[in-house]
N, CA, C, O and CB atoms as a CASP TS submission, in Angstrom:
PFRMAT TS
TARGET T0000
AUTHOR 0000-0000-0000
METHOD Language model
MODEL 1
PARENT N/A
ATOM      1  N   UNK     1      97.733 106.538 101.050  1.00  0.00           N
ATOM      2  CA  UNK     1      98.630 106.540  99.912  1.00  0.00           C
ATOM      3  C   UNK     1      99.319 105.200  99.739  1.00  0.00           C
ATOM      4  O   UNK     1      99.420 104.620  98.658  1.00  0.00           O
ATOM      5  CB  UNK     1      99.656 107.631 100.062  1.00  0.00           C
ATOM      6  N   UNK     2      99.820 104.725 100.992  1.00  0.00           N
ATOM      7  CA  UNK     2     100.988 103.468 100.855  1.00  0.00           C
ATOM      8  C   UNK     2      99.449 102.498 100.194  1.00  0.00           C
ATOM      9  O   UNK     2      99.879 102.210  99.076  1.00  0.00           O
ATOM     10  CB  UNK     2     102.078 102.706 102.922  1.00  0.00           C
ATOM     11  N   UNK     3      98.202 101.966 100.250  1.00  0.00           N
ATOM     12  CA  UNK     3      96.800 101.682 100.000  1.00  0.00           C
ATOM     13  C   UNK     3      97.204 101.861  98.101  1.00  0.00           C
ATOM     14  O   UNK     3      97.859 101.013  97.496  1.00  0.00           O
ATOM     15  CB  UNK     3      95.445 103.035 100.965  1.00  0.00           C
ATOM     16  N   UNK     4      96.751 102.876  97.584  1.00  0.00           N
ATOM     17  CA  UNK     4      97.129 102.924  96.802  1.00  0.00           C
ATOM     18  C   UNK     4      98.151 102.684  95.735  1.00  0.00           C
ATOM     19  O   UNK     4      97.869 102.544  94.545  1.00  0.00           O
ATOM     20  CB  UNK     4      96.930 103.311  97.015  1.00  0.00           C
ATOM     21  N   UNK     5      99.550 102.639  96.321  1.00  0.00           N
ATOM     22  CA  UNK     5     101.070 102.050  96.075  1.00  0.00           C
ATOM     23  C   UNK     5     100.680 100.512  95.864  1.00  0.00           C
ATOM     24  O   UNK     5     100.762  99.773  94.882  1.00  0.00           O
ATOM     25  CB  UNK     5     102.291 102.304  97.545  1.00  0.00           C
ATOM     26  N   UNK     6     100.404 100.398  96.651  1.00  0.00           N
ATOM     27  CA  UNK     6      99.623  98.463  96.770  1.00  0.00           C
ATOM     28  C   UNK     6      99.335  98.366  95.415  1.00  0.00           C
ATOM     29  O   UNK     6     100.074  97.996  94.503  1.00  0.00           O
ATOM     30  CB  UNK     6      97.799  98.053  97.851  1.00  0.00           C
ATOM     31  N   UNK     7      98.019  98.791  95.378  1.00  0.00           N
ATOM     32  CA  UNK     7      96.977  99.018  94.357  1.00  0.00           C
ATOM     33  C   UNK     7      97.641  98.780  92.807  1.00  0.00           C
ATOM     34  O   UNK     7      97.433  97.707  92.240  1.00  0.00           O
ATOM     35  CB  UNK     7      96.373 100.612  94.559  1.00  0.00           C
ATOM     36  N   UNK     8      98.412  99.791  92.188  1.00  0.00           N
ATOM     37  CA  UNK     8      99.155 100.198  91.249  1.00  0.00           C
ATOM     38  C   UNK     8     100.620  98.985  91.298  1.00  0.00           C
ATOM     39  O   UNK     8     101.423  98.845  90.375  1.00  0.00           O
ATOM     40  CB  UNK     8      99.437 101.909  91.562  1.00  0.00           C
ATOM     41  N   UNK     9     100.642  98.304  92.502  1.00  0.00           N
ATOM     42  CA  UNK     9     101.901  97.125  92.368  1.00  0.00           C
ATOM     43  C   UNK     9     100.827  95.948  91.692  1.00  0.00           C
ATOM     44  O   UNK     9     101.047  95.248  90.705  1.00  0.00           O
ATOM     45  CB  UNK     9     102.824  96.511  94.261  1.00  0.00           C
ATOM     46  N   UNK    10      99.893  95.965  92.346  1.00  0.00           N
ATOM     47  CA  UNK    10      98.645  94.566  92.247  1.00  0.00           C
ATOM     48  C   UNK    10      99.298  93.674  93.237  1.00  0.00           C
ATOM     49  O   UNK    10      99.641  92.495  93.145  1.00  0.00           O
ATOM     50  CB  UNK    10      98.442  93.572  90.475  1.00  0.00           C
ATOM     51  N   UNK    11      99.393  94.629  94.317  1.00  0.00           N
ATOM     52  CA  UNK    11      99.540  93.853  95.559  1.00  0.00           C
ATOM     53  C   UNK    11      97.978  94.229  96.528  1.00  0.00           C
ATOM     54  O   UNK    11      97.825  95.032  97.448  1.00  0.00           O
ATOM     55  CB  UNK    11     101.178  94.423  96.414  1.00  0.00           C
ATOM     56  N   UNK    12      97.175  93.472  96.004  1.00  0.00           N
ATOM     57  CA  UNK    12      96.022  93.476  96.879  1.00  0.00           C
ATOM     58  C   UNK    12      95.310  93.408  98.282  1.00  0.00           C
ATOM     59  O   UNK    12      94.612  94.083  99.039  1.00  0.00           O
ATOM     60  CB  UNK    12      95.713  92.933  96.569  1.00  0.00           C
ATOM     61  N   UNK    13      95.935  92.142  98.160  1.00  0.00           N
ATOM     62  CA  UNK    13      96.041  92.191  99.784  1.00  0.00           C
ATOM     63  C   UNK    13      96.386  92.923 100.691  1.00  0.00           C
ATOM     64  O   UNK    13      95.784  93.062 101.755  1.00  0.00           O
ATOM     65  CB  UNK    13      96.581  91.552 100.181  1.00  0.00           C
ATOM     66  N   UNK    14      97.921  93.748 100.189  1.00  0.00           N
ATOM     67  CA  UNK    14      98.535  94.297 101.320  1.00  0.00           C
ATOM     68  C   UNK    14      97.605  95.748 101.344  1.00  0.00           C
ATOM     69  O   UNK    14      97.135  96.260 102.360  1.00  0.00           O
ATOM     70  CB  UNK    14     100.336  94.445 101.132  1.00  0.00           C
ATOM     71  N   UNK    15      97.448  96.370  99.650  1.00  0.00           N
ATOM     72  CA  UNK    15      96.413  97.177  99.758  1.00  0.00           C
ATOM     73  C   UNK    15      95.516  96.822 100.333  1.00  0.00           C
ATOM     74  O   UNK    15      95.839  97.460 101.335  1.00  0.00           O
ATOM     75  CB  UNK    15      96.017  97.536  98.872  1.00  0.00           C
ATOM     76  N   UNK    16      94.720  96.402 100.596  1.00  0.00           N
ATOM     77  CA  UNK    16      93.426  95.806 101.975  1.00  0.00           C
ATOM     78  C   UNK    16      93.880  96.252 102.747  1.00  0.00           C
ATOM     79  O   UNK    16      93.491  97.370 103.084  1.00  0.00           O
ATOM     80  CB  UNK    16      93.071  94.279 102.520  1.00  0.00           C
ATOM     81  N   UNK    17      94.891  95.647 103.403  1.00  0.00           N
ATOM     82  CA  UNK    17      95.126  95.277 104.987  1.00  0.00           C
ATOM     83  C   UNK    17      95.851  97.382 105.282  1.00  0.00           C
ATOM     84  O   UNK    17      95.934  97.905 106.394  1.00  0.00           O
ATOM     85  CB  UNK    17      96.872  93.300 105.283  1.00  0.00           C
ATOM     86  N   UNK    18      96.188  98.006 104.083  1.00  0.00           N
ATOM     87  CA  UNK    18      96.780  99.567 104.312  1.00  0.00           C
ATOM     88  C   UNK    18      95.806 100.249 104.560  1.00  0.00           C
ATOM     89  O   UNK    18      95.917 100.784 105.663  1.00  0.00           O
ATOM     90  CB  UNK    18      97.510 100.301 103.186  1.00  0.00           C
ATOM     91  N   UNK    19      94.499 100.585 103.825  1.00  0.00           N
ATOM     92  CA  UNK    19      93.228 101.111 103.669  1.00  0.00           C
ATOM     93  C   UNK    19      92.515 100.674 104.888  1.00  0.00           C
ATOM     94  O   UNK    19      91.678 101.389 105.438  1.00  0.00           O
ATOM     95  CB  UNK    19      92.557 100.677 102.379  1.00  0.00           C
ATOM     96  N   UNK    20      92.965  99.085 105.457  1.00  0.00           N
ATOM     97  CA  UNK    20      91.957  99.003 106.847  1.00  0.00           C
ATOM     98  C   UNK    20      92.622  99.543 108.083  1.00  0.00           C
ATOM     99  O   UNK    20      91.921  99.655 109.089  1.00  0.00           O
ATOM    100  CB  UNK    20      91.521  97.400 107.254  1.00  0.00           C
ATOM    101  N   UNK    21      93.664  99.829 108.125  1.00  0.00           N
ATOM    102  CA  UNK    21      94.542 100.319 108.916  1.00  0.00           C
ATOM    103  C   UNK    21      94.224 102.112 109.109  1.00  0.00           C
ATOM    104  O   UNK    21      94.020 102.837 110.083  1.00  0.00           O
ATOM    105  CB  UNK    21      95.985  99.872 108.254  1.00  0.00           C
ATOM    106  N   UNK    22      94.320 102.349 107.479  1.00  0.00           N
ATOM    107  CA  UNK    22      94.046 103.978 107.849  1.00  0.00           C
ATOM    108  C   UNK    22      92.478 104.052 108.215  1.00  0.00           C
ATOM    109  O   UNK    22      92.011 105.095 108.674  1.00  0.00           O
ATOM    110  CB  UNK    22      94.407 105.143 106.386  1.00  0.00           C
ATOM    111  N   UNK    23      91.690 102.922 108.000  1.00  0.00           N
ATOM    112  CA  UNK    23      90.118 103.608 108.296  1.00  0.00           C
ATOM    113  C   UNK    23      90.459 103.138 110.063  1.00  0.00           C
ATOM    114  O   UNK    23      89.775 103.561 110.995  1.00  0.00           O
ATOM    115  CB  UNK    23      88.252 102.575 107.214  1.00  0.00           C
ATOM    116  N   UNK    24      91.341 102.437 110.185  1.00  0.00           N
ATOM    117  CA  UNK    24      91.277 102.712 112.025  1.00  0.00           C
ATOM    118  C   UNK    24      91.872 104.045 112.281  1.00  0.00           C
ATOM    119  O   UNK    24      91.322 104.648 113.202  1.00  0.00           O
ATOM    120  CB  UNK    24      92.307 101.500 113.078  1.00  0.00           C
ATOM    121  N   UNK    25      92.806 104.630 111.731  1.00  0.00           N
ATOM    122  CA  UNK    25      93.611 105.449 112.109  1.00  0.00           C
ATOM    123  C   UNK    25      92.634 106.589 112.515  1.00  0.00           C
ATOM    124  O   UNK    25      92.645 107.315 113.508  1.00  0.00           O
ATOM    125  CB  UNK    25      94.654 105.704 111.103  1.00  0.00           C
ATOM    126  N   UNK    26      91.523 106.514 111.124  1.00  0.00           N
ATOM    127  CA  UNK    26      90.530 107.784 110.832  1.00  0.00           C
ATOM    128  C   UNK    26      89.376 107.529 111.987  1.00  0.00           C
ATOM    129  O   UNK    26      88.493 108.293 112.376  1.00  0.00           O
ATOM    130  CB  UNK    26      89.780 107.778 109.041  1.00  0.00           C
ATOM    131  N   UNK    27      89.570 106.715 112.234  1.00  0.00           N
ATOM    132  CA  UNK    27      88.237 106.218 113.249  1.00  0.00           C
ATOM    133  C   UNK    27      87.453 107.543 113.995  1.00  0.00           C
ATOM    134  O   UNK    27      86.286 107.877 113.789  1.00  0.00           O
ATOM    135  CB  UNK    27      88.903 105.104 114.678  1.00  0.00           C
ATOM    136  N   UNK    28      88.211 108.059 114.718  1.00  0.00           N
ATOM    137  CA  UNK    28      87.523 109.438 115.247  1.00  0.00           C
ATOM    138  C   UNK    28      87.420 110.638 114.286  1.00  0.00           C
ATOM    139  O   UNK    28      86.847 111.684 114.593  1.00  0.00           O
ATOM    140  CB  UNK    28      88.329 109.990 116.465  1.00  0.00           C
ATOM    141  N   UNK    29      87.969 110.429 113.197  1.00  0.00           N
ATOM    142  CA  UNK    29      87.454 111.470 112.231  1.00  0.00           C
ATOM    143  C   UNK    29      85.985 112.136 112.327  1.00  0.00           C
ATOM    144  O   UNK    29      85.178 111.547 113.046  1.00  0.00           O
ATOM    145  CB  UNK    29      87.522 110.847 110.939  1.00  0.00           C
ATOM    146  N   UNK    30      85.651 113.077 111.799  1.00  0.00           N
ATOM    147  CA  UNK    30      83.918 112.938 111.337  1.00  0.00           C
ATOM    148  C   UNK    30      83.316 112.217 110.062  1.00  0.00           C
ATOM    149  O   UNK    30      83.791 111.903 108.970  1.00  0.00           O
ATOM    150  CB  UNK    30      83.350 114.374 111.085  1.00  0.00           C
ATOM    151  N   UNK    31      82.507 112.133 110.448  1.00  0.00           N
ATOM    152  CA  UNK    31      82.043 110.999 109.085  1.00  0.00           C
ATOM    153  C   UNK    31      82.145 111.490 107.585  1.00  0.00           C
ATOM    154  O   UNK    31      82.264 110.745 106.613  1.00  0.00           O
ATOM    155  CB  UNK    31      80.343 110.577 109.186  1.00  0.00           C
ATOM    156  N   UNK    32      82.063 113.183 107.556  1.00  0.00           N
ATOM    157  CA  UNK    32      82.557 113.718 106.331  1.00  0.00           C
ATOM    158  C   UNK    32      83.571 114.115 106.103  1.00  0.00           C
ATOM    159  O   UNK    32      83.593 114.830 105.102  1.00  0.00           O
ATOM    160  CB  UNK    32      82.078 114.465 105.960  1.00  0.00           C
ATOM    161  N   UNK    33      84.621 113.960 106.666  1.00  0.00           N
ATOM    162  CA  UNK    33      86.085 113.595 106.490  1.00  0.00           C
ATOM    163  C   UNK    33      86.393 112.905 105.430  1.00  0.00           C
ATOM    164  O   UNK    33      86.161 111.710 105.247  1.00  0.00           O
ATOM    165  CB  UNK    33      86.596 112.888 107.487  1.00  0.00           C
ATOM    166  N   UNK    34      87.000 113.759 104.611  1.00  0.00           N
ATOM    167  CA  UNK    34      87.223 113.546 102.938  1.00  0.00           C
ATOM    168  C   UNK    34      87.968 112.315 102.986  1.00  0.00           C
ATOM    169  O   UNK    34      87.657 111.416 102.205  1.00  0.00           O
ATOM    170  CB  UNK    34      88.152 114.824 102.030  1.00  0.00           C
ATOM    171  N   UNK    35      89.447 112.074 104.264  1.00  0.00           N
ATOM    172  CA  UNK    35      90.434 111.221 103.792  1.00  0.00           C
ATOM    173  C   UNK    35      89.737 109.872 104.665  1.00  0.00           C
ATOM    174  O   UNK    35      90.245 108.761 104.515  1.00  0.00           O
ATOM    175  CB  UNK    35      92.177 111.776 104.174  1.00  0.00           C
ATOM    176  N   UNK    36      88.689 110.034 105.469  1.00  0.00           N
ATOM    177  CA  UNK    36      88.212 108.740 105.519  1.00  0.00           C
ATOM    178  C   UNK    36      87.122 108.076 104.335  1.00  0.00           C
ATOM    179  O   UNK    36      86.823 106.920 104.034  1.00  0.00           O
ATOM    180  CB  UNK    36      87.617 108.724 106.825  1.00  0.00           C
ATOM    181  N   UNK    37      86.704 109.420 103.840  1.00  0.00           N
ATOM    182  CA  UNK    37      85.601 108.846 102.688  1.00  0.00           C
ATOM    183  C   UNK    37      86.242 108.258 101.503  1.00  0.00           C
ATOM    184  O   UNK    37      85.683 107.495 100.716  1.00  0.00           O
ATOM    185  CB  UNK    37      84.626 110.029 102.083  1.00  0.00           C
ATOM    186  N   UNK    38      87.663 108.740 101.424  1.00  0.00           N
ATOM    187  CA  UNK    38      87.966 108.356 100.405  1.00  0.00           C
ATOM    188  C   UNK    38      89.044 106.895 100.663  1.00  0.00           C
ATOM    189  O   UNK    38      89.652 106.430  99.699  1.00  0.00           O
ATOM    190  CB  UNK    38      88.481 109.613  99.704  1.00  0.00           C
ATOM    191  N   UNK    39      89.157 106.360 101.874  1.00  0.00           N
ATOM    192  CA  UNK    39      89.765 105.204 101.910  1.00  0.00           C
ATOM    193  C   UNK    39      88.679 104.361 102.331  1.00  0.00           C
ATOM    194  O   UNK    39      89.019 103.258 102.759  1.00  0.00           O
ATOM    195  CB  UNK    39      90.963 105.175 102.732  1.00  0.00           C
ATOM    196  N   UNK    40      87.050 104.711 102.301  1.00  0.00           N
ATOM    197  CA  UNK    40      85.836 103.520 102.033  1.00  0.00           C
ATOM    198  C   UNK    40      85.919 103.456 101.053  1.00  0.00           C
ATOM    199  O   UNK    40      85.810 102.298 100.652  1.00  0.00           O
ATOM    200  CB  UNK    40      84.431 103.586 102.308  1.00  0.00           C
ATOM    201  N   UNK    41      86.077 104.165 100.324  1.00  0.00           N
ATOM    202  CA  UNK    41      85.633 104.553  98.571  1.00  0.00           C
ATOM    203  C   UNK    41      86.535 103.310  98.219  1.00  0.00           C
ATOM    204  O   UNK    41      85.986 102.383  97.623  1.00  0.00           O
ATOM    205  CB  UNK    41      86.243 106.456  97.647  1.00  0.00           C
ATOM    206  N   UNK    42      88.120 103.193  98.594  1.00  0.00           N
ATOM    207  CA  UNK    42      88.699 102.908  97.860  1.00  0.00           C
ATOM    208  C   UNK    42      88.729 101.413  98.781  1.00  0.00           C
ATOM    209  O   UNK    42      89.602 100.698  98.290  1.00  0.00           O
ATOM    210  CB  UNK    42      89.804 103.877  97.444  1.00  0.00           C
ATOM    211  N   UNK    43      88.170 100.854  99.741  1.00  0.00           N
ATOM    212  CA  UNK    43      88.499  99.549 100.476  1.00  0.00           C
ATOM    213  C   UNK    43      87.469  99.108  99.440  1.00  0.00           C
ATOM    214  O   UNK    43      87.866  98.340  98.564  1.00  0.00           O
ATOM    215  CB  UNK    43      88.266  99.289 102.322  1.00  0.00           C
ATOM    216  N   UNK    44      85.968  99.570  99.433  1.00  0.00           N
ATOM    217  CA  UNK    44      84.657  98.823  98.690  1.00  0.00           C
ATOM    218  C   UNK    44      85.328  98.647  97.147  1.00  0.00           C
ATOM    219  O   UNK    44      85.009  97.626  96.536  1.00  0.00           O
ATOM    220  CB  UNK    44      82.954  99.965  98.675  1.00  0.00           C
ATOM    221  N   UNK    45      86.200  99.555  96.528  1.00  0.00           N
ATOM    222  CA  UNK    45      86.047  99.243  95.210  1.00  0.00           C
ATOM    223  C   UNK    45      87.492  98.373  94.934  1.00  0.00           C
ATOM    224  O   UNK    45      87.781  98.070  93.777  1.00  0.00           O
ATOM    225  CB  UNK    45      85.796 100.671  94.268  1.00  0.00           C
ATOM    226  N   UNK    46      88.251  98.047  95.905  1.00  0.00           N
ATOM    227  CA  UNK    46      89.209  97.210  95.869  1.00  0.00           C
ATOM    228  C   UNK    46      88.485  95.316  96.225  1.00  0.00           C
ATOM    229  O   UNK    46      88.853  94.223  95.795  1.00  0.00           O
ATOM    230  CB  UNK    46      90.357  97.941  97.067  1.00  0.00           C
ATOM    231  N   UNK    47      87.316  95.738  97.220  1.00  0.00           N
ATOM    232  CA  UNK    47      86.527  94.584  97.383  1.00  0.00           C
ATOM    233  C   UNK    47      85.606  93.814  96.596  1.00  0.00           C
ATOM    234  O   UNK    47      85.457  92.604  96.766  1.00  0.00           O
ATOM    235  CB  UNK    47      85.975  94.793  98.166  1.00  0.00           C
ATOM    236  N   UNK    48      84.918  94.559  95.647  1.00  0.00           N
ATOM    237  CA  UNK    48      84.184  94.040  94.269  1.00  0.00           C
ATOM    238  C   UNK    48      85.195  93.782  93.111  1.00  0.00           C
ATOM    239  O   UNK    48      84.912  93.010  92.195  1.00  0.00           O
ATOM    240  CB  UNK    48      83.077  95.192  93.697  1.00  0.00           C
ATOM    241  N   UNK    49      86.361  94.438  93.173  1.00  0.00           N
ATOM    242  CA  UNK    49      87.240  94.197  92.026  1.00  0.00           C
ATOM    243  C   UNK    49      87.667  93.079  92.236  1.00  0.00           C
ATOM    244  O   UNK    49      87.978  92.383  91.269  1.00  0.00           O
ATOM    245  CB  UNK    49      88.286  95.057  91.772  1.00  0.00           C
ATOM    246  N   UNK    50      87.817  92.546  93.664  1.00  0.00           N
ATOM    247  CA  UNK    50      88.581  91.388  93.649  1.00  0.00           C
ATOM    248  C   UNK    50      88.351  90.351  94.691  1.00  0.00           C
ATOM    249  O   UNK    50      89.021  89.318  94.693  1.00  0.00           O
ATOM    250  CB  UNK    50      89.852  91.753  93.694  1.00  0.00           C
TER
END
């Protein structure tokens, strides 16, 4: 969420550095683990946008 907050400020970076943080957090998740799929979803499309 705080990833997103970023996002919607057009604070990019810090969005990066929130989204890479929670995909450590998720690390032992399972790979179909919605809230890790959805903070790849959202690191890759923060990474082509910008």
């Amino acid at each position: 969420r705080l990833g997103n907050a970023y996002t919607v400020l057009g604070e990019t970076d810090l969005a990066v550095s929130a989204l890479e943080q929670a995909q450590k957090l998720l690390a032992n998740a399972p790979t179909d683990d919605p809230r890790l799929q959805g903070v790849k979803r959202a690191l890759e499309d923060l990474k082509t946008k910008f």
